[in-house]
C-alpha positions as a Markdown table, in Angstrom:
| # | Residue | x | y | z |
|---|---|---|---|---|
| 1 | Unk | -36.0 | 55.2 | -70.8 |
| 2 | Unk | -36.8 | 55.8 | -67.2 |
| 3 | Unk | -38.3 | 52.1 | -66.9 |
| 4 | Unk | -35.1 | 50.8 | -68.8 |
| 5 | Unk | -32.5 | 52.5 | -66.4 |
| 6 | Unk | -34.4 | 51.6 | -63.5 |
| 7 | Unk | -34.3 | 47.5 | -65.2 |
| 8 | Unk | -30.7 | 48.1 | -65.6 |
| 9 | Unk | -30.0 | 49.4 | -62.0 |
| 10 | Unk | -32.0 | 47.0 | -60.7 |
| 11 | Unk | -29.9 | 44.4 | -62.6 |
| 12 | Unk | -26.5 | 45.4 | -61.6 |
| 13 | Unk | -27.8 | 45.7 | -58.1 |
| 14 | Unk | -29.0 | 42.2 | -57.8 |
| 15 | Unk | -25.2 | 41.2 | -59.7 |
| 16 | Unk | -23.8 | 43.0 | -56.4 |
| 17 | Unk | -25.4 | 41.3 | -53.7 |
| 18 | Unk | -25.6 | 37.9 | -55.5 |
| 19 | Unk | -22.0 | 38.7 | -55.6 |
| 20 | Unk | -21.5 | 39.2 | -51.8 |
| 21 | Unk | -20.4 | 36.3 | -49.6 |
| 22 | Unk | -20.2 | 36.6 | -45.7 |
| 23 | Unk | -18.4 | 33.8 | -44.5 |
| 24 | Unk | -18.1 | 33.5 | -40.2 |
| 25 | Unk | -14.9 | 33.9 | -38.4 |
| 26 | Unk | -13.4 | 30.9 | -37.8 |
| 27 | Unk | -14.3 | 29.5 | -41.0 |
| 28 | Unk | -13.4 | 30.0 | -45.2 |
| 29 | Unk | -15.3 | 28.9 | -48.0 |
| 30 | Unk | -13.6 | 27.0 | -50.8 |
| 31 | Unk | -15.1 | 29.0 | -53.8 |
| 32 | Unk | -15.2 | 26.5 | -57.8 |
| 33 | Unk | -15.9 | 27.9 | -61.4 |
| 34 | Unk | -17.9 | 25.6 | -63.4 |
| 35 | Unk | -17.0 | 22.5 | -61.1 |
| 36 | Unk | -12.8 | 23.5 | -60.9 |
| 37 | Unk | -11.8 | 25.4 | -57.8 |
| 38 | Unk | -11.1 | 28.7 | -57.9 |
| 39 | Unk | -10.2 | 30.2 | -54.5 |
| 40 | Unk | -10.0 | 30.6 | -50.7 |
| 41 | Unk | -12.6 | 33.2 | -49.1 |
| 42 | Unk | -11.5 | 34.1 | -45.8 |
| 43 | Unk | -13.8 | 35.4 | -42.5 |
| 44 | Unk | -15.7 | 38.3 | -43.7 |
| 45 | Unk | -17.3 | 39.7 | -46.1 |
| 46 | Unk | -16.5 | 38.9 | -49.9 |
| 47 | Unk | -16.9 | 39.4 | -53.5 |
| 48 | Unk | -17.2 | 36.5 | -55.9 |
| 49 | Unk | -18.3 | 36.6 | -59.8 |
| 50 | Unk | -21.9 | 36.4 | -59.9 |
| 51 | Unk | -23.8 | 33.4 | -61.3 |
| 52 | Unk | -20.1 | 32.0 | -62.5 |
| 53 | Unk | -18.1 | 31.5 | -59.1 |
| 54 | Unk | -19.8 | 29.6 | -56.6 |
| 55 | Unk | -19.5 | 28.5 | -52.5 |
| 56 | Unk | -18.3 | 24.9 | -53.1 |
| 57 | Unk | -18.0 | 24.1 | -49.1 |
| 58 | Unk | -17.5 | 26.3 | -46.0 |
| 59 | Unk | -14.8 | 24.6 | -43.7 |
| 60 | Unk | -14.2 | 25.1 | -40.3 |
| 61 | Unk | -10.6 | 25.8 | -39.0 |
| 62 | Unk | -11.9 | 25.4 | -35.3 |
| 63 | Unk | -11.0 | 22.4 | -33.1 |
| 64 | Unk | -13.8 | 19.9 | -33.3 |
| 65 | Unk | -14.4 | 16.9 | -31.2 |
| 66 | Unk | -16.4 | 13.7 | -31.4 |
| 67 | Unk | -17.5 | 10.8 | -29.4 |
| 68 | Unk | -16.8 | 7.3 | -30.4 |
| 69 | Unk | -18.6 | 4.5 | -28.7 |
| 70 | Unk | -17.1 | 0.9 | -30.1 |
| 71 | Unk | -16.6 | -2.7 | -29.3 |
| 72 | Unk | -13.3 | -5.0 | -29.1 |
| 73 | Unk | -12.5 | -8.6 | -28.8 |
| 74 | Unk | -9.3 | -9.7 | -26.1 |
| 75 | Unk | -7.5 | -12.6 | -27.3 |
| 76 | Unk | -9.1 | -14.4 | -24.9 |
| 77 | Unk | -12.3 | -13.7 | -26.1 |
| 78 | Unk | -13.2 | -11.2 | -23.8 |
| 79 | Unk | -15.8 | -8.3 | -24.9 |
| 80 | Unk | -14.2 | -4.5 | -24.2 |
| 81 | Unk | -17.0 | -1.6 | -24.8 |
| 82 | Unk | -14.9 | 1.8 | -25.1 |
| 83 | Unk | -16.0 | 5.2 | -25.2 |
| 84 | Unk | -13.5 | 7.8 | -26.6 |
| 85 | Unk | -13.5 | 11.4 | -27.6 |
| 86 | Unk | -11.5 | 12.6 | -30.4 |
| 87 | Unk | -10.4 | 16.0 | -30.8 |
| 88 | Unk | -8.8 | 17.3 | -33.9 |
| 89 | Unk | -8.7 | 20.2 | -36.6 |
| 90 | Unk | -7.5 | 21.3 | -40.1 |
| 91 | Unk | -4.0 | 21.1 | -40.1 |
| 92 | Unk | -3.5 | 24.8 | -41.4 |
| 93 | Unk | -5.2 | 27.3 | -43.5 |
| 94 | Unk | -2.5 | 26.9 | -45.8 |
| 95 | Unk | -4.1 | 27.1 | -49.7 |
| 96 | Unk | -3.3 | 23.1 | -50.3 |
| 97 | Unk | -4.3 | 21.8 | -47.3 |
| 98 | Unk | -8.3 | 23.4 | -47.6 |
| 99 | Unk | -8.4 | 22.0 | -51.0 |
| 100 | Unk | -7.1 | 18.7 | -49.5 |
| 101 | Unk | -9.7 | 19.1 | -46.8 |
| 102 | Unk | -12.3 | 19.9 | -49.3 |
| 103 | Unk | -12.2 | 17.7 | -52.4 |
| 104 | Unk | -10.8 | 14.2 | -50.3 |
| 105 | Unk | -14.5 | 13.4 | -49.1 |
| 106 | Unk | -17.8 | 14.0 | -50.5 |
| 107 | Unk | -19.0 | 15.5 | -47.0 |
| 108 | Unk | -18.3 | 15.8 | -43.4 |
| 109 | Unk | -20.4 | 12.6 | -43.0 |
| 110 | Unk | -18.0 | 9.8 | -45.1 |
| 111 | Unk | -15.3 | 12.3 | -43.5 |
| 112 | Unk | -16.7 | 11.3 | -40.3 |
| 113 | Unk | -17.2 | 7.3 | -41.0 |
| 114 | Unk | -13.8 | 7.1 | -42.3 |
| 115 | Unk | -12.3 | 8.6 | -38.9 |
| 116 | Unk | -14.1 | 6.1 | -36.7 |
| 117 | Unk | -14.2 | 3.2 | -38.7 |
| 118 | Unk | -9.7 | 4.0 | -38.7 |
| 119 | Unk | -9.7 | 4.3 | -35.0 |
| 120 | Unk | -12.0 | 1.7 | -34.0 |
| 121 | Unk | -10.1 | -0.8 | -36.3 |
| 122 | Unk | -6.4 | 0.0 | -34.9 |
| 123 | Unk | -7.8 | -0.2 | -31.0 |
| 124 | Unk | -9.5 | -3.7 | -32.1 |
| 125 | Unk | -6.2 | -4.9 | -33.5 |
| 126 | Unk | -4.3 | -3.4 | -30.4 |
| 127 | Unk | -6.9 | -5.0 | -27.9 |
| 128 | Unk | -7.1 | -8.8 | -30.0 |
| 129 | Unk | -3.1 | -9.2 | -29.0 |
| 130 | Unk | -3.9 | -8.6 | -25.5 |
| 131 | Unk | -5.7 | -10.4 | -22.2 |
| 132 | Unk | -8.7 | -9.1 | -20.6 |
| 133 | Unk | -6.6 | -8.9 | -17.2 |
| 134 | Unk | -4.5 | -6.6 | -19.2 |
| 135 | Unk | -6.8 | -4.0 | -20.6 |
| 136 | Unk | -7.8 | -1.7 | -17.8 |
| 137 | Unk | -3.7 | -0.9 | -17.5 |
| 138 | Unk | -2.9 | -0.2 | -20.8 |
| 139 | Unk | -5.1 | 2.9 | -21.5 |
| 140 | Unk | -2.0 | 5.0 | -22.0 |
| 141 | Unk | -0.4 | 2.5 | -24.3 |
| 142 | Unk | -3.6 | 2.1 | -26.3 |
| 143 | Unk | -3.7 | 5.9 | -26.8 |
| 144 | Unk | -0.5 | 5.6 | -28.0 |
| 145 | Unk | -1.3 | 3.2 | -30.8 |
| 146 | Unk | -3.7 | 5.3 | -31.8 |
| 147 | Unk | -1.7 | 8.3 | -32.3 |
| 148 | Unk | 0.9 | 6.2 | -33.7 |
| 149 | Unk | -1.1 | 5.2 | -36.8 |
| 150 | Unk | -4.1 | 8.1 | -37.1 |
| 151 | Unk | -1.4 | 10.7 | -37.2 |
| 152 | Unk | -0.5 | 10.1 | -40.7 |
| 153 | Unk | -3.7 | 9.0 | -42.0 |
| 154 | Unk | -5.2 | 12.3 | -40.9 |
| 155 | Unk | -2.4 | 14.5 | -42.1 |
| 156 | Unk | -2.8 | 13.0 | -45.5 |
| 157 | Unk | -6.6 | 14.1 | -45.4 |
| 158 | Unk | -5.7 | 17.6 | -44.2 |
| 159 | Unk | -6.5 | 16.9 | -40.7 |
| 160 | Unk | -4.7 | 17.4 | -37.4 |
| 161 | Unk | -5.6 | 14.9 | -34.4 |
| 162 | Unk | -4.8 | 17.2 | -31.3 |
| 163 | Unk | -5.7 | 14.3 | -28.3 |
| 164 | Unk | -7.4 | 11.3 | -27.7 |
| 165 | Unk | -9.4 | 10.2 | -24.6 |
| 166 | Unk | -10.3 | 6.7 | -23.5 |
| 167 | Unk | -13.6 | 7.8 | -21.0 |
| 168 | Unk | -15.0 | 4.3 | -20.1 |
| 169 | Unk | -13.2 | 1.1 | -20.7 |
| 170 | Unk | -16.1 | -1.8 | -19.7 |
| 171 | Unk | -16.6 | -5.8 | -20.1 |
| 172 | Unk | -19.4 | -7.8 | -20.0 |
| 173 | Unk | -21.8 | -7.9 | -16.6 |
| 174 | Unk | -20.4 | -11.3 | -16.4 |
| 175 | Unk | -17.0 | -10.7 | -16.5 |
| 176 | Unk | -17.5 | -7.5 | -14.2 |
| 177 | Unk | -18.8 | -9.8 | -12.0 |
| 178 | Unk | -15.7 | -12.5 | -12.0 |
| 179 | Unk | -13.3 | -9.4 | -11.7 |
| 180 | Unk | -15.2 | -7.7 | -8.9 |
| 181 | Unk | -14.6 | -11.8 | -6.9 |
| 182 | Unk | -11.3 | -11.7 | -8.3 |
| 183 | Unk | -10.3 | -8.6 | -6.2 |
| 184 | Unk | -12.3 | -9.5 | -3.1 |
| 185 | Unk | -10.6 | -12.5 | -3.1 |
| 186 | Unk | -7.0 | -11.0 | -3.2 |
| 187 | Unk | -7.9 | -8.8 | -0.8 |
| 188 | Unk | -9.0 | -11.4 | 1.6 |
| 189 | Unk | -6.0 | -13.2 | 0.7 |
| 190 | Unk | -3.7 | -10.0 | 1.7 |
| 191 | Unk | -5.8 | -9.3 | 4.9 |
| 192 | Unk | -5.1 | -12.8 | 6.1 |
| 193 | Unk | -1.4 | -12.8 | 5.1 |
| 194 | Unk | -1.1 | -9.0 | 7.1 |
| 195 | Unk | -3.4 | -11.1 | 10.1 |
| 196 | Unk | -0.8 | -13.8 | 10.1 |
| 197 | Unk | 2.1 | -11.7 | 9.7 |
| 198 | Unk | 1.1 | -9.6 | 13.1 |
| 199 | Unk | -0.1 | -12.4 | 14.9 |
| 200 | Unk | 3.5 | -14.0 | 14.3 |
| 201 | Unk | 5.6 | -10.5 | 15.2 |
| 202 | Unk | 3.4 | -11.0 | 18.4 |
| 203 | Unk | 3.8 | -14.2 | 19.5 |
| 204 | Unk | 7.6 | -13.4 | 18.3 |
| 205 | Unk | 7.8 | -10.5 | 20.8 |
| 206 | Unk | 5.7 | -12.5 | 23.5 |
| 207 | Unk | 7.8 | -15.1 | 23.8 |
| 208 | Unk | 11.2 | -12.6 | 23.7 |
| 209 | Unk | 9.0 | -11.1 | 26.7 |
| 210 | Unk | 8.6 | -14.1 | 28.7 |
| 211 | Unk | 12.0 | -15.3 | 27.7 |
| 212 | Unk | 13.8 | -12.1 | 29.1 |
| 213 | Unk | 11.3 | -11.9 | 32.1 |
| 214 | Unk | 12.7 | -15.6 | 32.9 |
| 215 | Unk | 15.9 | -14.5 | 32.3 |
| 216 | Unk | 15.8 | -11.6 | 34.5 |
| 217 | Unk | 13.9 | -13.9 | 37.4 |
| 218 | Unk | 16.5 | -16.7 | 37.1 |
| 219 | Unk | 19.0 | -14.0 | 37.5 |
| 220 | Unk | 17.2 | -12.5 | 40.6 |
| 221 | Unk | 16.9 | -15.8 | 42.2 |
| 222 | Unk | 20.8 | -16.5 | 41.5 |
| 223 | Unk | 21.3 | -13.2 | 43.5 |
| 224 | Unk | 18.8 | -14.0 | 46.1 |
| 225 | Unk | 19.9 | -17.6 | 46.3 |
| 226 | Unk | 23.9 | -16.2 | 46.8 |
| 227 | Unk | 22.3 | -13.6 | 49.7 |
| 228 | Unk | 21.2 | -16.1 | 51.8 |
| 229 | Unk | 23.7 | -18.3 | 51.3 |
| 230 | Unk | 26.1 | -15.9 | 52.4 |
| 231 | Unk | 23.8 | -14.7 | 54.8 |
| 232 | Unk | 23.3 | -18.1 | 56.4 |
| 233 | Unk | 27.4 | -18.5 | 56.3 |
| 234 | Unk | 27.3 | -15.4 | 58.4 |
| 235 | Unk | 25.1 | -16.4 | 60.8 |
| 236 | Unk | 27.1 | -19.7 | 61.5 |
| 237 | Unk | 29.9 | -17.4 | 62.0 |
| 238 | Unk | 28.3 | -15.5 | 64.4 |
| 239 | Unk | 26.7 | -18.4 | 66.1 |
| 240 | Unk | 30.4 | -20.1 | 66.1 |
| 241 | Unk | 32.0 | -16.9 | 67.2 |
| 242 | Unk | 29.3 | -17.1 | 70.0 |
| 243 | Unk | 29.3 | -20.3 | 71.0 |
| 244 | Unk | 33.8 | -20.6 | 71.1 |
| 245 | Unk | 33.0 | -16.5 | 73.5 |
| 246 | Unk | 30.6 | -17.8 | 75.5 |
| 247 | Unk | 32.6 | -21.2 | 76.0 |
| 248 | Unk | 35.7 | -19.4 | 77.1 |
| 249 | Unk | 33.7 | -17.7 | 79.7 |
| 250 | Unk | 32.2 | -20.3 | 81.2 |
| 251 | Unk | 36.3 | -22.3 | 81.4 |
| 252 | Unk | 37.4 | -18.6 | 82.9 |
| 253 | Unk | 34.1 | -18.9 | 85.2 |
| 254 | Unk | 35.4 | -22.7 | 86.0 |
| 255 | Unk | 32.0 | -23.9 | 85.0 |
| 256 | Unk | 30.8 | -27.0 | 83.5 |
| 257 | Unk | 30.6 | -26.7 | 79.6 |
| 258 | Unk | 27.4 | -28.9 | 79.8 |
| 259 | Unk | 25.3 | -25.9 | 81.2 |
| 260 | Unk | 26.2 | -23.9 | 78.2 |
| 261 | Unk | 24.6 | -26.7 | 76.3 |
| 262 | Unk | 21.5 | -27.3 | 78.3 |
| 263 | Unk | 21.2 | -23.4 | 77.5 |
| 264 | Unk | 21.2 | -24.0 | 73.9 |
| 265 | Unk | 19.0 | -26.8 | 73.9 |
| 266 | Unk | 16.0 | -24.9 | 76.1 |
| 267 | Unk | 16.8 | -21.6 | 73.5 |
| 268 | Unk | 16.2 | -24.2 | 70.9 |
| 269 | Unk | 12.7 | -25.4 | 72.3 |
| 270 | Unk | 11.8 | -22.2 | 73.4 |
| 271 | Unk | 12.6 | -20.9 | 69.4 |
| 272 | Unk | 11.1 | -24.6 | 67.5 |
| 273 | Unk | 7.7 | -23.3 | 69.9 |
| 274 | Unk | 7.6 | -19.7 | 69.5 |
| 275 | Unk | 8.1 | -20.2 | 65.2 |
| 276 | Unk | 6.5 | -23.8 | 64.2 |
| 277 | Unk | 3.3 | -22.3 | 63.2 |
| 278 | Unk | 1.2 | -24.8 | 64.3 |
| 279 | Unk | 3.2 | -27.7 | 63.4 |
| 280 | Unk | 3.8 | -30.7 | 65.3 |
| 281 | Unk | 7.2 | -31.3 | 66.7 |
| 282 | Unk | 7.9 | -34.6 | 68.2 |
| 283 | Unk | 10.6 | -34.0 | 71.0 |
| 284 | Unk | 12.3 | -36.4 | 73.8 |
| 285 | Unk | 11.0 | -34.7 | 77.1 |
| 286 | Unk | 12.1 | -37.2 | 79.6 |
| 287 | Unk | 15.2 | -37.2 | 81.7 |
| 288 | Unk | 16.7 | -39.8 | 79.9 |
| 289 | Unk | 16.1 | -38.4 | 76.8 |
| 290 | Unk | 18.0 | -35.4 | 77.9 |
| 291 | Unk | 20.7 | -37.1 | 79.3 |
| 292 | Unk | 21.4 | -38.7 | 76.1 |
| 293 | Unk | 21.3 | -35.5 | 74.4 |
| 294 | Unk | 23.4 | -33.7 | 76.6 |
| 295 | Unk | 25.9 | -37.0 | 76.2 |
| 296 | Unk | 25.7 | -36.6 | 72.6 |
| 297 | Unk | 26.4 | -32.9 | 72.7 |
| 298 | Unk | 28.9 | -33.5 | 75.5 |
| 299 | Unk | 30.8 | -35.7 | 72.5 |
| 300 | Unk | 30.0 | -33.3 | 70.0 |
| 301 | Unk | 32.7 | -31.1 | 72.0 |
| 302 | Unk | 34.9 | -33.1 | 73.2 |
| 303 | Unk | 35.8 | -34.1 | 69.4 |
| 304 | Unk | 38.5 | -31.5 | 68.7 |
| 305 | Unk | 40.1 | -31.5 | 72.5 |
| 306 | Unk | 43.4 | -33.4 | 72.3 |
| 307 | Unk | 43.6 | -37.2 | 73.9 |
| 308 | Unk | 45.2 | -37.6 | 77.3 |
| 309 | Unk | 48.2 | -39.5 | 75.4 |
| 310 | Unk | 48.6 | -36.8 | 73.0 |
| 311 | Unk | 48.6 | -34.5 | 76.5 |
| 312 | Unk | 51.5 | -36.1 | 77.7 |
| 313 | Unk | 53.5 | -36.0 | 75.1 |
């Protein structure tokens, strides 16, 4: 009897812990009895039928990720490699959506080849309608194509896609290489236009500068021009002035009006000596030479005296 209890105890021991099922937070086990499901175990420890109710598949309710690394065609035949990471979770831990999440694949792996064969397939058809010049700048829009047709596929599999990143968007060495010329040469192409473009404002402000700096000297030589004009009007003023003073003097003084002018004419030899400079003058020194010029200036005045005929009258 003693062996048999202990048999027995022994029995419904091992029924208890065979029972027992720990199952991790962030995760529940999807529970089947004899191939149907049964239940939901949630985080912790619990209690299934022995030997009847078994652990069909434990499912994480966690956000997962995974890397995708793929290749595209451009319509104009251009190779794309992308790299992308995917992040995504159950959509709930709402009963139908675990059994959905489940029983739709055999295992996390066809789960897995499913999801990357449905993203890489809507990014190829995105990327064939487009131009390789066009692919670096439409990362956001190619996201968005993504999103527009994995968000419905993944909800019907019990799944909830969270973000997606395009990492690394690359072409062929080749093609790099043609791009990387591409931009060299458009930058060449915009350092000569911003070259040609300065060059012209400075010639454009050179030529205002030497325009107004002409302007300004014609305008000072106008002015400079008018001063000694008006100067040299003055000073046949004065000399006139002079000249009618000193003339009315010399009648007062009853002197001869030829002395005044044989005054004038050594002042004027005296002044053609004292400022030539060095340069040759060729001058009438005899005394007939003078004489003539003292006729000539003799004549000079006598122009504006009034005739003897006119005196009488």
């Amino acid at each position: 009897m003693t062996i048999l209890l202990i048999i027995i105890a022994f029995f419904v021991l091992l029924v208890i812990f065979t029972g027992l099922v720990t199952v991790n937070q962030g995760y529940v086990a999807v529970t089947t009895i004899f191939g149907k499901y049964s239940r939901i175990l949630g985080p912790g420890l619990n209690f299934k039928i022995p030997f009847i109710e078994l652990v069909h598949r434990r499912i994480s309710i966690q956000n997962r990720s995974v890397e995708l690394e793929f290749q595209a065609v451009t319509q104009d035949q251009a190779n794309v490699y992308f790299k992308a990471m995917l992040l995504y979770s159950v959509l709930n831990q709402s009963e139908d959506v675990v059994k959905n999440v489940a029983f739709k694949f055999v295992d996390d792996r066809n789960f897995m080849q499913a999801l990357i064969r449905t993203i890489e397939g809507t990014i190829r058809s995105f990327v064939a309608t487009k131009k390789q010049a066009e692919i670096l700048g439409l990362r956001t829009e190619i996201i968005l194509e993504v999103k527009k047709h994995l968000d419905d596929t993944l909800e019907s599999w019990g799944y909830h896609m969270i973000d997606i990143q395009l990492n690394d968007i690359t072409f062929d060495e080749e093609i790099i290489k043609s791009m990387a010329r591409v931009v060299a040469s458009n930058n060449l192409k915009a350092a000569a236009e911003n070259e040609g473009q300065a060059l012209l404002i400075t010639k454009t402000k050179s030529a205002e500068a030497d325009g107004n700096a002409i302007k300004i000297s014609a305008l000072a030589e106008k002015e400079a021009a008018m001063q000694r004009g008006q100067g040299i009007a003055l000073f046949r003023q004065e000399v006139a002035r002079g000249m009618a003073q000193a003339a009315q003097e010399m009648t007062v003084a009853n002197l001869d009006a030829s002395y005044l002018l044989f005054s004038m004419w050594t002042e004027a030899i005296k002044h053609f000596a004292e400022t030539g400079k060095g340069n040759v003058m060729f001058l009438d020194g005899s005394t007939n030479g003078m004489e003539n010029t003292m006729k000539q200036m003799m004549a000079m005045m006598k122009l504006g005296e009034p005739t003897v005929a006119e005196k009488k009258k």
